[in-house]
N, C-alpha and C positions, 0 to 999 in steps of 0.2 A: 509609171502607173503599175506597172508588171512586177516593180519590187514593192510598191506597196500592197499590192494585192498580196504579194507571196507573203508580206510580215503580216499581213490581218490573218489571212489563212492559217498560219504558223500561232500568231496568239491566238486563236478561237480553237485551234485543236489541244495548243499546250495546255488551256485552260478547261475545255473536257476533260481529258487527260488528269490532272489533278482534283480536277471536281470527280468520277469517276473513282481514282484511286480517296479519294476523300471519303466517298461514299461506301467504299466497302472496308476501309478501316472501322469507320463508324459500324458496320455491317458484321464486323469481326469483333471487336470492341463489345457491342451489344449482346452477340452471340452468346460470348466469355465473359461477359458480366458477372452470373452466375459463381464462378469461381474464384471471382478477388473477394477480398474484405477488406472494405473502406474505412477508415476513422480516422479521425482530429486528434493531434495532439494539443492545446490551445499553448502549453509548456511547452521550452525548447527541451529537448532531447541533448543532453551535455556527451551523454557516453553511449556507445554498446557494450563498453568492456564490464564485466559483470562484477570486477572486486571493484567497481564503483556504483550499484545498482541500487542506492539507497532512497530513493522516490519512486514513485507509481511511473511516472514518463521516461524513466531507464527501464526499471523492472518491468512493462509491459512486454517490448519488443524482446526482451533481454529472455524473456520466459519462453517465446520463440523460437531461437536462437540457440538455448542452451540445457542443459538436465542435468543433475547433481547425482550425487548417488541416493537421495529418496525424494518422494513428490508427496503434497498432499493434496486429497480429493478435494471436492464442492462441501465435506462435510468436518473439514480440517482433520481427517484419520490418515495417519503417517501410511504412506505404501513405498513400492521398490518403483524406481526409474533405472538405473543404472546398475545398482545395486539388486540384485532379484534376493537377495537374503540377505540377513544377519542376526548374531547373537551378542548375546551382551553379557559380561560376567560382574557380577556385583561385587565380585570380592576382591578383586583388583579394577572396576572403573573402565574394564575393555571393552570395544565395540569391535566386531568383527565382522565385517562383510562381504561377502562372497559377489563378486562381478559377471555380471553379462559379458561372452565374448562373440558378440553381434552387432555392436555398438562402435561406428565408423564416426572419423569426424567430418565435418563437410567437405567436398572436392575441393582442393585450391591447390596454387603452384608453391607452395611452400612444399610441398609433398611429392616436388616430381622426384622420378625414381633413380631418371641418370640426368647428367647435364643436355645430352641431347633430346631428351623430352617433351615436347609443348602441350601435352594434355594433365591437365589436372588429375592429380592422384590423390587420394587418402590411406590411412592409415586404421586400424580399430585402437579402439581404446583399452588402456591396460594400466591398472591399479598405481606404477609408478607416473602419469598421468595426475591422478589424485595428490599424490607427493609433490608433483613441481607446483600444481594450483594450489595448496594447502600453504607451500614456502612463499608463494606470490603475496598471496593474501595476506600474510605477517609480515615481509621485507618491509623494512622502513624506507629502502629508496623507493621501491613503489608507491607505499602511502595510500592502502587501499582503506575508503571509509568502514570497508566493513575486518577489519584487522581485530577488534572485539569481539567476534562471534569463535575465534578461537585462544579466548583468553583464559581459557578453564581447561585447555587441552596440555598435556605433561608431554606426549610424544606420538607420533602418527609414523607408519611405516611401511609398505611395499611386499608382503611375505612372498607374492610369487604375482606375476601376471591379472592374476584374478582375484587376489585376495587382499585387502587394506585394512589395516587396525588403527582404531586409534585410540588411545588411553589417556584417561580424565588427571588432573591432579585432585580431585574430590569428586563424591556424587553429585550429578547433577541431573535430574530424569528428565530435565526438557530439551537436553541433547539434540535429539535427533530431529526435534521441529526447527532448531536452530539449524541444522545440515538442511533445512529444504529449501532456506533462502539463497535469493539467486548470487550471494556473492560465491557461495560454496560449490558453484557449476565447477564442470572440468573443461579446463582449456590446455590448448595445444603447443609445447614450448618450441616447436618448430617456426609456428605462427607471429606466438610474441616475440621472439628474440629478429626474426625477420623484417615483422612492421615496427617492432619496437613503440613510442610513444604514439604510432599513427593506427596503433589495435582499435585501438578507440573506436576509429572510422572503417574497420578494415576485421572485422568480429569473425572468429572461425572457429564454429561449436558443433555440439551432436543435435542440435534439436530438431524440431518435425519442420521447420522453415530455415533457411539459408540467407545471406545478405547478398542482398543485388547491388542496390545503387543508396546513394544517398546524398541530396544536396540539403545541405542544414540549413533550415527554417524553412525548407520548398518543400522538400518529397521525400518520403524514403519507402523503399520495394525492397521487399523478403519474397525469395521463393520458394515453392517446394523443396525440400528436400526429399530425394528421391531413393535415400537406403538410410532413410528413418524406421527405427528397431521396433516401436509400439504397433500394433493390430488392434482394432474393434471385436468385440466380442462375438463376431463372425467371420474373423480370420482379415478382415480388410485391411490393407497397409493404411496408417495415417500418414500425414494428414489427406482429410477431403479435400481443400483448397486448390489450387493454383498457385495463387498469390494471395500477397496482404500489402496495402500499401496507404500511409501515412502522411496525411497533410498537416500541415502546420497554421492555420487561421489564429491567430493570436487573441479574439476574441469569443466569449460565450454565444455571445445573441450568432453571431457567423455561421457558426459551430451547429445552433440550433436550424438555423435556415437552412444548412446542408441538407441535416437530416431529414425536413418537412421538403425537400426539392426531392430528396433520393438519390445525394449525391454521396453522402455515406451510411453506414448498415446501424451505428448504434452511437448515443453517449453517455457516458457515463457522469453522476451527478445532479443537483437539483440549483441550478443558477436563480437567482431572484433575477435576472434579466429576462428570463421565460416561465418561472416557474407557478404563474397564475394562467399563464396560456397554456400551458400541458397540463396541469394537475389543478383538478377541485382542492376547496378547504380542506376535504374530509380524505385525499390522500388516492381518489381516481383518476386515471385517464381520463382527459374531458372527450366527450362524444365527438365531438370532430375531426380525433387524431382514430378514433378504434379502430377504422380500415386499414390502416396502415402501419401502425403501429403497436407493439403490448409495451405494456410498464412490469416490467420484474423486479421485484425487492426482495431485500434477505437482510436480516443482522450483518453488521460492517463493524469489526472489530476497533471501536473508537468511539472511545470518552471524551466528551466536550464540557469545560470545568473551567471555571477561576479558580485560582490558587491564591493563597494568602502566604507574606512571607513570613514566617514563625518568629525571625530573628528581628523583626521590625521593633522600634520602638515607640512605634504608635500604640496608643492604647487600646485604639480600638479593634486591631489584626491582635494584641496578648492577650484579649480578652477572650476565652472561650464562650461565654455565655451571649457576647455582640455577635461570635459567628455563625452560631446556632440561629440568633433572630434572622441573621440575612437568609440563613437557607431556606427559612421557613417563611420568608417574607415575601415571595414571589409566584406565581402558578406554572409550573414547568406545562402542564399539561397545555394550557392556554399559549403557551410559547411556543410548545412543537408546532399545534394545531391552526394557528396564525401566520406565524414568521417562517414555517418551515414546512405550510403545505398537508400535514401530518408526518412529514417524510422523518421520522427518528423518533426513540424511544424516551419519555419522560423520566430523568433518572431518580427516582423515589426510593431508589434503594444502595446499592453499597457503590463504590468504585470501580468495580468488576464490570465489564459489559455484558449483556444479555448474548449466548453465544458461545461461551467461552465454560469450562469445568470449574467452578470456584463462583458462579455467580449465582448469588441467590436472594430470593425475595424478603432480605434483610430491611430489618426498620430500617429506611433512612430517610430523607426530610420529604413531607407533602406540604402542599397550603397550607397554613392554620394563621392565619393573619392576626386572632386575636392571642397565640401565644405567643406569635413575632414581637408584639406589642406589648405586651407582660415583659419579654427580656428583653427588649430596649430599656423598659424602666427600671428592671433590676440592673441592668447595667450601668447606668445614669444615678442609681443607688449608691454603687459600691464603688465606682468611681468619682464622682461629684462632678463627671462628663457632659453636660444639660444638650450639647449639640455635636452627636456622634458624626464624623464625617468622614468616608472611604473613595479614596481614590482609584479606578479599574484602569490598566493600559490594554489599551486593544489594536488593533489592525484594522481599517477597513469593512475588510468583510463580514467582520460581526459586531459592525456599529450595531447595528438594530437590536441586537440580542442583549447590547448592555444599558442600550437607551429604556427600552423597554425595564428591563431589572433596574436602572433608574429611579423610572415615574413608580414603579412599584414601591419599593421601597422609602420613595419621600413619602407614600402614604400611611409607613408605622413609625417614622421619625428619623431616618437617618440619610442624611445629606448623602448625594454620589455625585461626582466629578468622573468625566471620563477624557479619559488622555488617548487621542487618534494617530500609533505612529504606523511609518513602515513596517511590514513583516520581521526583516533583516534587525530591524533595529529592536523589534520586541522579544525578539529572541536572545540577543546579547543582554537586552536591559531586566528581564528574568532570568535567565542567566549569576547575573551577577550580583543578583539580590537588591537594584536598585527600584523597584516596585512594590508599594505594600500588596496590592489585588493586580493579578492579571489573567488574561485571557487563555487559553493552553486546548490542547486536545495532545491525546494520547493514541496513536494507532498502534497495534501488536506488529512485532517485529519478528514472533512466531508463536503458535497457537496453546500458551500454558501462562496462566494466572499470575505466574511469577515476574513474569515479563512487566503486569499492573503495579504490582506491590515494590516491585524497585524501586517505584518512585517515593515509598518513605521508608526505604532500607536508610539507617543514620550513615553507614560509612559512603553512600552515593550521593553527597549532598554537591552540588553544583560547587564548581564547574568539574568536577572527576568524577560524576556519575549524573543519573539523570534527578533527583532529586532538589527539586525546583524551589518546593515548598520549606525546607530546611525542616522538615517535619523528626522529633527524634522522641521516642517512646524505647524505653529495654523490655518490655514486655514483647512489643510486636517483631524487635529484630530478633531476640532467641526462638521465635516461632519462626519466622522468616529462614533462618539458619537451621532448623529444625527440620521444616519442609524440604529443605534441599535433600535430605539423606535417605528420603522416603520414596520408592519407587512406583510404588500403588498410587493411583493417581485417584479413588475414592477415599483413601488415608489423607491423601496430600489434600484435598480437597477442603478435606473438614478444616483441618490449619488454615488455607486460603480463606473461607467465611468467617472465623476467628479476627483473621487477620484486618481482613473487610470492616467488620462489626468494630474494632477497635479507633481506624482511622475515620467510619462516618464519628462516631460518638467525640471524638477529638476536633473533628471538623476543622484539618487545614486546608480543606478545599470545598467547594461550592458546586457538584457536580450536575451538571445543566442536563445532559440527555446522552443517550449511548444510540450511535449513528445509527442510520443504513442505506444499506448498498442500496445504489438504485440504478437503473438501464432502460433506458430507451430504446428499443428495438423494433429495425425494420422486419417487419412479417415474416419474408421472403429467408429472413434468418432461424437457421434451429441449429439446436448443440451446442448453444450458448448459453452456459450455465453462469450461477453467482454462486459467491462465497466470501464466506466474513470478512478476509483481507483486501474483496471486492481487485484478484488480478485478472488478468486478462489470459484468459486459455481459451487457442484457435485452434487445438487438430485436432477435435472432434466437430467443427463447425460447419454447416453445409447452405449454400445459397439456392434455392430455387428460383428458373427461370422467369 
């Protein structure tokens, strides 16, 4: 009896005991709430290593993590990160930038000092630093996705500690927005040569947050970094944070009950799986969420289009005057305003987004149903065509948007078939020209017009550039070629709308609406800005209790 007593005693007190230390985790936990930042990735997270950051679910964490040598604000205007200056000389194509020498990389044992060492050391950063990321990023045995963003570079170089050049093989003035993408961070080849292929999991950079842990598709925790170089404009070390830390729910609706629980601070995006329970038709926060919630939106650098493919020999993609009826055959307005909540802009005007230097309130298609209907019959005219028919490939997620331009269109005469594959597969099958009509969006890969108009540059026609549509005019590519050499970006601009005006009027494409950014945010969140490329920047962010 006396040992049973002693084992009830012993579990009723071990179970205080943990109930007790239970309680004040929770207690601690609670406390420090304040200081993490929550979010959903619903994407797995493939990389942290940054010469592979070519999606938002790398680039997010990756923006964290890392800093190049220039950053751009919430209003896309080029500034220094790493780089506190540079000049540029036009007559030779050189960039020269002068470095920060304040700029350490993260603590980690790659850096101890002697072999007897066990604490984490770091080193600062120094311009041949730039040199080995810059050779990463081109090595064919690395094979990094973003090895194109240095394809117009003749020679890059090292002049002293603080100083890197690098020289163009031609002009090209959107440069240095290309330097702010996160494949161009600087890493540490003490680091990569150490973890080798396991960098990936194992990220070790200058930015305002640090890599803790990471179980892939569970969790992943960033922490402060604690001799991160940027200050608040009151001298305050960034970041505010503590931590930032990353769950993986693989679906939307999940994602969204998180946030309506309070278990994470924001999401990003407008799901048709919630997107009539957070937002009115007309583009509100519905009354329900206002306590707890703001809805912030901004221009999102992303054109949302069907493309037609030029080289088709259907008659009715050669016909210019059949592809004018379809633009004009449908209500963009009526499609944001419906299918998308209000969340995106009706694109009535050129291919450029709203947003961007080069985008302007150019003629391009609105409703006119009874002139859709006029050029179906001239079309049917000049062809002896009697029953026009186009086929759209799309994806999934914007059945709705081609079902709709469908029924629309059967009501000025011309038959639509819609072809529903995987993502994976629509992209190979535009790609390679096997599509007359398909589905597409464009996001900027850096914040200059030029980055739009590639895509009916003639020499980037798929698969060796992005030029989807096989779209090919000599008028627009010597303008194209023209704009490169011009450094003025109100010069360069006027070409850009040229440019614009020439491909609506050609009409290889059917451009549906020019995004936006949209965010969900908890209250208790500030310093959480938007911006066109809609990334994710935490070291100005702050949680109140």
């Amino acid at each position: 009896m006396k040992r049973q007593f002693r084992l009830v005693t012993y579990f009723i007190s071990a179970t205080c005991a943990l109930l007790v230390l239970f309680s004040c985790t929770n207690a601690t936990t609670s406390n420090r709430d304040h200081l993490v930042f929550r979010y959903n990735e619903h994407s797995n997270i493939p990389t942290l290593d940054p010469a592979f950051a070519r999606n938002p679910q790398s680039i997010w964490p990756a923006n964290q993590l890392f800093n190049g040598l220039v950053q751009l604000d919430d209003a896309l205007n080029i500034i220094p990160d790493i780089a506190k200056s540079w000049t540029v000389n036009d007559s030779t194509n050189t960039y020269t930038f002068n470095l920060r020498s304040d700029v350490y990389f993260h603590k980690n044992k790659v850096f101890k000092n002697t072999e007897t060492t066990k604490l984490d050391s770091t080193r600062t950063v120094i311009a041949s630093d730039f040199s080995y990321s810059f050779d990463r990023l081109i090595d064919e045995k690395v094979a990094s996705s973003g090895s194109w963003v240095l394809q117009n570079v003749h020679s890059y170089r090292a002049e002293n500690d603080t100083t890197f050049s690098v020289q163009l093989k031609r002009p090209f003035p959107a440069f240095l927005g290309l330097l702010s993408m996160r494949y161009c961070s600087v890493v540490a080849k003490e680091a990569v040569e150490f973890y080798g292929s396991e960098f990936r999991r194992n990220p070790v950079g200058t930015g305002p947050f640090k890599f803790q842990l990471w179980e892939e598709n569970i969790k992943l925790v960033l922490r402060k970094n604690p001799l991160y170089f940027e200050k608040d404009s009151e001298g305050n070390q960034l970041p505010y944070l503590e931590s930032i830390a990353v769950t993986f729910l693989p679906d939307k609706q999940s994602e969204f009950l998180q946030l309506v629980q309070g278990k994470i601070d924001f999401i990003s995006g407008l799901d048709s799986s919630y997107k009539d329970e957070l937002v009115t038709t007309k583009g509100q926060l519905q009354d329900k969420y206002k306590d707890q919630l703001k809805l912030v939106t901004g221009p999102y650098l992303n054109t949302e289009y069907l493309g037609f493919f030029m080289e088709s020999k259907s008659p009715e993609i050669k016909s210019k005057t059949l592809r004018k009826a379809i633009n004009y055959g449908f209500d963009r307005v009526k499609m944001v305003t419906y299918l998308r909540n209000g969340m995106g802009i009706p694109a009535i005007h050129g291919f450029i987004p709203k947003g961007l230097p080069g985008f302007d309130a150019i003629d391009g298609f609105t409703y006119q149903p009874k002139k859709a209907r006029d050029l179906v019959a001239q079309y049917k005219a000049e062809t002896g065509d009697e029953f026009p028919e186009i086929s759209i490939g799309t994806n999934s997620q914007y059945l709705d948007l081609c079902e709709y331009i469908q029924r629309e269109l059967q009501k000025i005469g011309i038959a639509v078939t819609i072809e529903v594959v995987p993502p994976s597969t629509l992209r190979q099958l535009k790609s390679s020209g096997e599509l007359d009509v398909f589905r597409a969006s464009w996001v900027a890969d850096y914040p200059d017009a030029e980055n739009y108009l590639s895509l009916f540059y003639s020499p980037n026609f798929t698969p060796n550039g992005p030029n989807y549509t096989h779209y090919k005019n000599e008028v627009f590519d010597s303008l194209y070629v023209k704009a490169q050499s011009i450094s003025n970006i109100e010069k360069r601009k006027l070409l850009y709308i040229k440019m614009d005006s020439l491909v609506i009027n050609e009409a290889p494409v059917i451009p549906l609406f020019y995004d936006m950014a949209v965010r969900f945010v908890n209250k208790k969140v500030t310093g959480l800005g938007i911006n066109p490329q809609n990334f994710l920047v935490l070291k100005r962010v702050k949680k109140s209790k």
